[in-house]
C-alpha positions as CSV (number, residue, x, y, z in Angstrom):
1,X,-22.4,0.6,88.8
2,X,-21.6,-3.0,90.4
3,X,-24.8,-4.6,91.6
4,X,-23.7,-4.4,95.1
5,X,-23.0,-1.6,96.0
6,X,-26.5,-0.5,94.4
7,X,-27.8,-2.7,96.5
8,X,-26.0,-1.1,99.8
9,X,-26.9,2.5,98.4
10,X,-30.6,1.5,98.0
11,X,-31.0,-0.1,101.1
12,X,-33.1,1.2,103.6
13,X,-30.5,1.8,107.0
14,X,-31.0,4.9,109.1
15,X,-29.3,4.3,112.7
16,X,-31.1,1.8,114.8
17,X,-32.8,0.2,111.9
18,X,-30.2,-1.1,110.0
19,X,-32.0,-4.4,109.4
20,X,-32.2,-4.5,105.2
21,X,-28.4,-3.5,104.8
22,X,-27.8,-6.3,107.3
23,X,-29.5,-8.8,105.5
24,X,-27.3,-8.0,102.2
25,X,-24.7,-8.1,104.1
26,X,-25.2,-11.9,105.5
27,X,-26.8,-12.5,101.9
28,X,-23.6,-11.6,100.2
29,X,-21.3,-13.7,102.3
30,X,-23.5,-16.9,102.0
31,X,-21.4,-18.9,99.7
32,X,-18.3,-18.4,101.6
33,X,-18.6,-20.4,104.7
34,X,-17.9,-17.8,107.4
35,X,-18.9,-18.3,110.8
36,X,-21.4,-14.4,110.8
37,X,-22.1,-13.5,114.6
38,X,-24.2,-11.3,115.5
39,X,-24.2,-9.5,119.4
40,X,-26.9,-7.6,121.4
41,X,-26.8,-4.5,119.7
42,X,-26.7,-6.3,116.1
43,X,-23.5,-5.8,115.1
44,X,-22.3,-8.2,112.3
45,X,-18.9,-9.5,112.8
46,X,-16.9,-12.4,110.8
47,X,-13.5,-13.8,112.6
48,X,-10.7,-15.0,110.5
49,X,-7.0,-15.9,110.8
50,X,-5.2,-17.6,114.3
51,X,-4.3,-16.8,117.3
52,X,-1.9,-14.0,117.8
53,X,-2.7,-10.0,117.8
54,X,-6.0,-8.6,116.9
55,X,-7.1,-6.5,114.5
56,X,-10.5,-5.1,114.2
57,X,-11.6,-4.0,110.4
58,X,-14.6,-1.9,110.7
59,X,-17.4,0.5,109.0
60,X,-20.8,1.2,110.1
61,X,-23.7,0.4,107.7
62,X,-25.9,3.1,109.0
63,X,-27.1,6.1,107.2
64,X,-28.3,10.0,108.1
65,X,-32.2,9.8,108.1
66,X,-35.5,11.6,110.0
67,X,-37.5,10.8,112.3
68,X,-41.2,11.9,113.0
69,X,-42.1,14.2,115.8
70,X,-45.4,15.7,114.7
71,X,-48.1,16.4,111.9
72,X,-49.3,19.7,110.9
73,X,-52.5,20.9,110.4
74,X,-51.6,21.7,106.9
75,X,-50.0,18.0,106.3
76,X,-46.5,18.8,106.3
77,X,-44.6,16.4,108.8
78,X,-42.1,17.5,111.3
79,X,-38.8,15.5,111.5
80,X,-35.6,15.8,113.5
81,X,-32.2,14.8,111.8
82,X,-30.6,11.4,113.0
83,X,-27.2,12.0,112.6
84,X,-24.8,15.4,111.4
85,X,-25.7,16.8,108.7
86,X,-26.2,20.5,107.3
87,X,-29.4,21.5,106.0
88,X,-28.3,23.7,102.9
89,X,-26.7,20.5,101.6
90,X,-30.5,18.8,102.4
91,X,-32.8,21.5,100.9
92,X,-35.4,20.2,98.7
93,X,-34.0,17.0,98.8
94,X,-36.8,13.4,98.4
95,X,-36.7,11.0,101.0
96,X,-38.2,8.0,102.0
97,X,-40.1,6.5,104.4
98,X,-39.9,2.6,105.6
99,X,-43.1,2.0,104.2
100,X,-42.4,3.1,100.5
101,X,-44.0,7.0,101.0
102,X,-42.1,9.4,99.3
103,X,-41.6,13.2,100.4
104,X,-40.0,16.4,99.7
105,X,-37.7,18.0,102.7
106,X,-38.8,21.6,103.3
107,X,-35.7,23.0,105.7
108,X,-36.2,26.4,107.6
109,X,-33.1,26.1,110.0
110,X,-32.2,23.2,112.2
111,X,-34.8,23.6,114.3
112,X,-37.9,23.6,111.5
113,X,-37.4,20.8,108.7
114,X,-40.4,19.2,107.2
115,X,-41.6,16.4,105.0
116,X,-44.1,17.2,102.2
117,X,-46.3,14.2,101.1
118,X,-48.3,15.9,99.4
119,X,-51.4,15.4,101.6
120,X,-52.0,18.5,103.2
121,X,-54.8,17.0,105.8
122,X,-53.8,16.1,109.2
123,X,-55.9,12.9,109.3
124,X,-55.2,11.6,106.2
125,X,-51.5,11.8,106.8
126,X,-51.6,10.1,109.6
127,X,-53.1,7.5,108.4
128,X,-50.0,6.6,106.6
129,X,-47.5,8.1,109.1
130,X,-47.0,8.3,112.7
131,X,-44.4,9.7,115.4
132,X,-41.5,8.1,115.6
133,X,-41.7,7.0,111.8
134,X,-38.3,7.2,110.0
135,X,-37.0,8.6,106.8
136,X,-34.2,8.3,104.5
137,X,-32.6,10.6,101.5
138,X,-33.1,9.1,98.3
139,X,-31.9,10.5,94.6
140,X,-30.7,9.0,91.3
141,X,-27.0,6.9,91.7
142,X,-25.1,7.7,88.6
143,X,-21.7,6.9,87.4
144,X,-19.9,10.7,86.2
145,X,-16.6,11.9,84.9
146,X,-13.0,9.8,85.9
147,X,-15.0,7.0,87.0
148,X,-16.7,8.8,89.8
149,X,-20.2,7.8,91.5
150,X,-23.0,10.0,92.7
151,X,-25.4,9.0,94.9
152,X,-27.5,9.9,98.3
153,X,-26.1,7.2,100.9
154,X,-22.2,6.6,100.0
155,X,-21.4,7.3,103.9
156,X,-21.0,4.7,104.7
157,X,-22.1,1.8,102.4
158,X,-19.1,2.1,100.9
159,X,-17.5,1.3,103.9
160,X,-19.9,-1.7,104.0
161,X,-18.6,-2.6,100.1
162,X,-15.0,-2.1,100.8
163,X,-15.2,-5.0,103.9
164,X,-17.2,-7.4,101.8
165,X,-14.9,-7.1,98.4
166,X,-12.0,-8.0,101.1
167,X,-14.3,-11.1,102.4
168,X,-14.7,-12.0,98.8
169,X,-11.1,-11.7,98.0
170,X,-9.2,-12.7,100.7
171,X,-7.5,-15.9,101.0
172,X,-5.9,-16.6,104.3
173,X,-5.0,-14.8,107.1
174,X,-1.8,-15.9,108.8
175,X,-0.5,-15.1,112.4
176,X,-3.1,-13.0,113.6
177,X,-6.6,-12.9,114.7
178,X,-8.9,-11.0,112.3
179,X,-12.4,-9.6,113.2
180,X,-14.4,-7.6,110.6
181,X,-17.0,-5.4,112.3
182,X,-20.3,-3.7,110.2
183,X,-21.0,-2.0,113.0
184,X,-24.8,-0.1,113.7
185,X,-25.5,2.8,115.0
186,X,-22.7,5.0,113.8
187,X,-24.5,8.1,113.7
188,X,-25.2,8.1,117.3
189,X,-21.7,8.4,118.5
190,X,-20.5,5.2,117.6
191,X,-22.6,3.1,119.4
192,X,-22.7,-0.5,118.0
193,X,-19.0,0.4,117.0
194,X,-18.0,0.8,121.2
195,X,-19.8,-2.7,122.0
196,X,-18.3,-4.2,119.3
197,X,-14.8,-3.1,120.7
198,X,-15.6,-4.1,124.4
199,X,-16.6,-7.5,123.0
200,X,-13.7,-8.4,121.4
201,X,-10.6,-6.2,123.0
202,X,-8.5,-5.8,120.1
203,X,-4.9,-4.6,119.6
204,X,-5.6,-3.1,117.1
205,X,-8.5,-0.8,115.2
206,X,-9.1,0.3,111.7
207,X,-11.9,2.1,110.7
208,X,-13.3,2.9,107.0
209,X,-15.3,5.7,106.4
210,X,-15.8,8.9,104.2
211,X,-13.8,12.4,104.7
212,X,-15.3,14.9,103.4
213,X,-13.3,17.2,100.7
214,X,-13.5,20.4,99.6
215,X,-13.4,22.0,95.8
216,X,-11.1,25.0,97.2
217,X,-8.3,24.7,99.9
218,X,-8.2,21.1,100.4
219,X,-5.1,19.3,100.2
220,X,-7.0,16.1,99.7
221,X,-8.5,14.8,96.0
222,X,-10.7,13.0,94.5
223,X,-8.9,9.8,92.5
224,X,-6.0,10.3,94.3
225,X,-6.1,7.7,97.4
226,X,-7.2,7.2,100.3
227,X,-6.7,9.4,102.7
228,X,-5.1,8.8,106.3
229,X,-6.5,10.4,109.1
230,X,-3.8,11.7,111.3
231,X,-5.5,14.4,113.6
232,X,-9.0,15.8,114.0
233,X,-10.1,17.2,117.3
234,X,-9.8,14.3,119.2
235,X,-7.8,11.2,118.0
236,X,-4.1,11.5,116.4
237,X,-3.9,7.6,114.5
238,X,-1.4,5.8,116.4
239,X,2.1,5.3,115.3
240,X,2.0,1.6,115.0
241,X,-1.3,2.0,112.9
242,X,0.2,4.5,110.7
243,X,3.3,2.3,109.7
244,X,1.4,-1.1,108.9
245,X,-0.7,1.1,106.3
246,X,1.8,3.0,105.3
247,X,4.1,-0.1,105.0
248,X,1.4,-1.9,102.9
249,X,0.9,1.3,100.0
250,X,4.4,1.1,99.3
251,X,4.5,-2.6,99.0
252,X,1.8,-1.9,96.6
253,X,2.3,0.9,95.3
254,X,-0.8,2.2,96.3
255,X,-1.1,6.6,96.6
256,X,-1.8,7.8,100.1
257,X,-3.0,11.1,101.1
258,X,-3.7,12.9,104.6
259,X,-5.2,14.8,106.3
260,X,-5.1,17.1,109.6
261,X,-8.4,18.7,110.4
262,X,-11.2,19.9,113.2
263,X,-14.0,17.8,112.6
264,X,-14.7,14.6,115.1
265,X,-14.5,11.3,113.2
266,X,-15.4,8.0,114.4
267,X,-12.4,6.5,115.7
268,X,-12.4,9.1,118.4
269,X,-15.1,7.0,119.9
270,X,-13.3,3.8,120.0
271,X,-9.1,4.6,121.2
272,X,-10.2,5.6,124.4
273,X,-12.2,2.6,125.3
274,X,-11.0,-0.3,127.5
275,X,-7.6,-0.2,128.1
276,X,-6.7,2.1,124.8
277,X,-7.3,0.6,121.8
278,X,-4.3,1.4,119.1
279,X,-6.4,2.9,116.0
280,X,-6.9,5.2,113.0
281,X,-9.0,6.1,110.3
282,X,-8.8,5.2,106.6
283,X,-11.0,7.1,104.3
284,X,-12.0,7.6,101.1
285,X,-12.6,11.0,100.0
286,X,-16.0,12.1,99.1
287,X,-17.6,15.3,97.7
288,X,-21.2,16.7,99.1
289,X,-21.0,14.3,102.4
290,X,-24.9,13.8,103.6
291,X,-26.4,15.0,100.8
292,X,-28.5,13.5,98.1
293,X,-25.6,13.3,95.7
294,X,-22.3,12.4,97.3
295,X,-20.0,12.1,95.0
296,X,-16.7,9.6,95.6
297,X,-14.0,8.1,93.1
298,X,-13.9,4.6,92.3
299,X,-10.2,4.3,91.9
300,X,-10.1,5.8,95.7
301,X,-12.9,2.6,96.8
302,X,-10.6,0.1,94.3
303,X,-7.3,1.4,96.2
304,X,-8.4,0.8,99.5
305,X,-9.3,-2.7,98.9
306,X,-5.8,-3.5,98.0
307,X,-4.2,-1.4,101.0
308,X,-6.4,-3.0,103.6
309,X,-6.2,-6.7,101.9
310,X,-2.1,-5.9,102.4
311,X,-2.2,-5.7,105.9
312,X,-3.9,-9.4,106.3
């Protein structure tokens, strides 16, 4: 697996403390001279190109996590989910805590998940864990089949690996005003994602995430590109965002797929903001989305490099 993304994957991120996968971040672009801002809600954003329309390139680097609400009598820890997830997809599952103490998710419903330390005194867990502590999933990252990876985390540090590969490979940007976002706080409805939009005001918004996919009755594949998001339950991708990607695949020849469905995706937080922002979602598809063993092709990541770099 490249380095990189390992370290993105292993990176310790939940929403609102995002402050390891920023540092890679910054550490990765060090030998390329860009100006890196940060704003108020710690957002990392790089500007490129010249005057003329603006795009916004964005992910979040934020992951699904837990976060302490009590201790037991009996030692087990009660957490509450930052972030969607589903708890048959979390069952059994290890996470981690900030401080390197690793536990076992017990999940009842989604009212009733617990930590197991393996302490099972209340004062000796708390003196290694408090409320308000934070967790995240963690689990082996393999490399399976057609060149696929597993691994807890993919949503959305590969969104993260996908903007930095462009930093790394882009050239020059010519008649328009570039502004790549790693946005924080994407599990909590877009947050750092919204200031970063208000902040800059751009024309136009593309966002790179993960769709889920499904083994039976899904249009959409593995290995077979990334995916367009034209309609979920409340954003259609606008016309003139459609076209540029669209226009870039077949200069390419890059496979597109896409997809119509009723889930809520991120970009619904951001084309209704200011003035209405012209945006749409790319994503790559991914297997077992927030779980301990997301699965996504590399072909899909390798593809979207290229159709996004076309567009600069």
């Amino acid at each position: 697996m490249d380095i990189m993304l390992r370290k993105l994957i292993n990176a310790f991120g939940v929403s609102g403390n995002e402050k390891e996968v920023s540092n890679i971040i910054k550490k990765e672009l060090n030998d390329f001279n860009y100006d890196i801002q940060e704003d108020s809600i710690e957002n990392i954003i790089i500007k490129l190109g010249e005057p003329g329309s603006k795009f916004m390139i964005c992910c979040n680097i934020d992951q699904i996590g837990f976060i302490v609400l009590d201790v037991e009598k009996n030692g087990l820890i009660k957490v509450k989910n930052i972030g969607h997830l589903d708890i048959n997809d979390i069952k059994h599952s290890f996470v981690r805590f900030e401080n390197g103490l690793i536990g076992k998710l017990i999940c009842y419903d989604n009212e009733k998940i617990y930590i197991d330390i393996g302490i099972y005194n209340k004062e000796k867990v708390l003196e290694n864990i408090k409320k308000g502590d934070i967790a995240c999933l963690i689990g082996p990252s393999l490399n399976i089949g057609d060149n696929n990876v597993v691994s807890p985390n993919l949503e959305n540090r590969i969104g993260c690996y996908i903007l930095l590969e462009i930093l790394k490979q882009i050239k020059n940007v010519n008649n328009k005003e570039v502004y790549f976002v790693f946005s924080t706080q994407g599990k909590l409805n877009a947050r750092g994602l919204k200031t970063a939009v208000h902040n800059i005001n751009p024309d136009y918004c593309i966002i790179v995430n993960l769709k889920e996919v499904k083994d039976f009755n899904d249009k959409v594949k593995l290995g077979c590109g990334p995916i367009l998001r034209l309609l979920d339950k409340k954003l259609i991708m606008h016309e003139e965002v459609k076209e540029i990607l669209e226009q870039s695949s077949k200069r390419l020849n890059i496979d597109l797929q896409y997809s119509i469905s009723n889930d809520i995706a991120e970009g619904a937080e951001v084309h209704k903001e200011m003035s209405g922002i012209k945006s749409g979602e790319v994503s790559i598809p991914c297997k077992y989305i927030n779980s301990a063993s997301e699965m996504v092709s590399f072909k899909d990541i390798e593809d979207t490099i290229k159709l996004i770099k076309g567009i600069l």
